[in-house]
FILO-788758 format. One record per residue (C-alpha): z negated, y negated, x negated; residue in one letter. Coordinates in steps of 0.1 Angstrom, whole numbers, padded with zeros to 4 digits. Example, Ala and Ser with C-alpha at 12.3 -4.5 7.8 and 13.67 -1.06 7.14 Angstrom:
2
pz = -0078, py = 0045, px = -0123, r = A
pz = -0071, py = 0011, px = -0137, r = S
! end
This chain:
85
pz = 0143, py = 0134, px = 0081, r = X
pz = 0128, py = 0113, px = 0113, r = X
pz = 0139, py = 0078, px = 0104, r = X
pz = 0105, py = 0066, px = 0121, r = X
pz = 0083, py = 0087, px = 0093, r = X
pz = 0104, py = 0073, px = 0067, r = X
pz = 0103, py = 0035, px = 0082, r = X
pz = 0063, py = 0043, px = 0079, r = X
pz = 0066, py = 0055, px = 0039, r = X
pz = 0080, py = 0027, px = 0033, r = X
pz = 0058, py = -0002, px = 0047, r = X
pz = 0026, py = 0017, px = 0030, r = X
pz = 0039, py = 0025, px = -0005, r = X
pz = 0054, py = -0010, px = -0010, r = X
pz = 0027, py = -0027, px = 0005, r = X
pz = 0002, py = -0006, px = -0013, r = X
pz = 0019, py = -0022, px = -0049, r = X
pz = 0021, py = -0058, px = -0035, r = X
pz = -0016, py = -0054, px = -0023, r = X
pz = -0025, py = -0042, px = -0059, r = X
pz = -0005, py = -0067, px = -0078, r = X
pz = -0020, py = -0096, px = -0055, r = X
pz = -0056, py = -0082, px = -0065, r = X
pz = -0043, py = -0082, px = -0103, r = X
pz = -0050, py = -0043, px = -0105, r = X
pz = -0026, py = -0025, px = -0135, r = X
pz = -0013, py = 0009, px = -0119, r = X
pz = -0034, py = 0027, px = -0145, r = X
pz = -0068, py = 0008, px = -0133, r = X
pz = -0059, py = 0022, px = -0098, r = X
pz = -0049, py = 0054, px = -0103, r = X
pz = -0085, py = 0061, px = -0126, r = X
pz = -0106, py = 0040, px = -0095, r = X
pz = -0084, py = 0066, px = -0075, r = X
pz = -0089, py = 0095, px = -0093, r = X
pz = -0050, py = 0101, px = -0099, r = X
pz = -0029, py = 0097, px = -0124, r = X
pz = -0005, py = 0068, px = -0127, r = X
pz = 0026, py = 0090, px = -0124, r = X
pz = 0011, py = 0097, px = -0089, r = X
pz = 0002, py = 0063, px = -0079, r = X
pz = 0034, py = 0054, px = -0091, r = X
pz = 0053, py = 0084, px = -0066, r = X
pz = 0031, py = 0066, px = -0041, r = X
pz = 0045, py = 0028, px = -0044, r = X
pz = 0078, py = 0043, px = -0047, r = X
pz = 0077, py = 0062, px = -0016, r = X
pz = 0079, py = 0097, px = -0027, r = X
pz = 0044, py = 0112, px = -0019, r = X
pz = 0037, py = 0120, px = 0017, r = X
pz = 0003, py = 0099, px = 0025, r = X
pz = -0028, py = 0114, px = 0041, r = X
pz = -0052, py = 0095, px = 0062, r = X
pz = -0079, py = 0103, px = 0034, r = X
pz = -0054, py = 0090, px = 0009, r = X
pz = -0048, py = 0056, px = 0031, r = X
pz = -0086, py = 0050, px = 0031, r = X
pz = -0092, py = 0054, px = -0002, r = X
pz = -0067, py = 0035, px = -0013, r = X
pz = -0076, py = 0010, px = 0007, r = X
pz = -0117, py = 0011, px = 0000, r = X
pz = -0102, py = 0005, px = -0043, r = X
pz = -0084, py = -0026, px = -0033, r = X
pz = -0109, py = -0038, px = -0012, r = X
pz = -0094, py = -0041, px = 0021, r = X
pz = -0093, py = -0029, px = 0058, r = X
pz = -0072, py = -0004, px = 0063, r = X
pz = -0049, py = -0016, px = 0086, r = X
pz = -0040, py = -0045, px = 0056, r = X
pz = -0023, py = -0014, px = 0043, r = X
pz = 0002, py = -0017, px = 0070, r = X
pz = 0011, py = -0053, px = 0069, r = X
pz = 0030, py = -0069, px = 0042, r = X
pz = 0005, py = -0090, px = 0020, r = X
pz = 0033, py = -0123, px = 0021, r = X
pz = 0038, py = -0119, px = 0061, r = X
pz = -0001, py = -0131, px = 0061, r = X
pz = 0009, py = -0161, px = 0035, r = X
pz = 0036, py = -0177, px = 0054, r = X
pz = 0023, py = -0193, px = 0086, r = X
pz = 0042, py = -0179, px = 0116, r = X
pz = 0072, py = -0207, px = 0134, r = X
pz = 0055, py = -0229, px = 0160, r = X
pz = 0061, py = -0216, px = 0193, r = X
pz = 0081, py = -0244, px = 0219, r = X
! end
């Protein structure tokens, strides 16, 4: 497997269930407003489902977010960068 498509599985399906569990979602409320079933959302946080583009945006259009969100790690945008000397 290309360790740089697996690198990218990983930073969307975990950041897609820290992005629903900071909007307070339950995986089954996402996976109806998604049209999927929760075992498939579920393959999806855990990294085992291949994403589409289409699947990205409409993930992202039920949680309410840009797009690119999806691709940054909801806490890294909590903790305020180290001042630069």
């Amino acid at each position: 497997m290309n360790p740089i498509k697996r690198t990218y599985k990983l930073e969307i399906g975990s950041n897609v269930r820290k992005w629903r569990e900071l909007r307070g979602y339950k995986q089954e409320f996402l996976a109806v407003k998604l049209g999927i079933t929760k075992a498939a959302l579920s393959n999806i946080e855990n990294n085992k489902t291949d994403l589409s583009l289409h699947r990205i945006e409409d993930i992202a259009c039920c949680l309410e977010l840009d797009v690119m969100k999806l691709f940054i790690n909801p806490v890294d945008l909590l903790i305020p960068p180290p001042p630069r000397n």
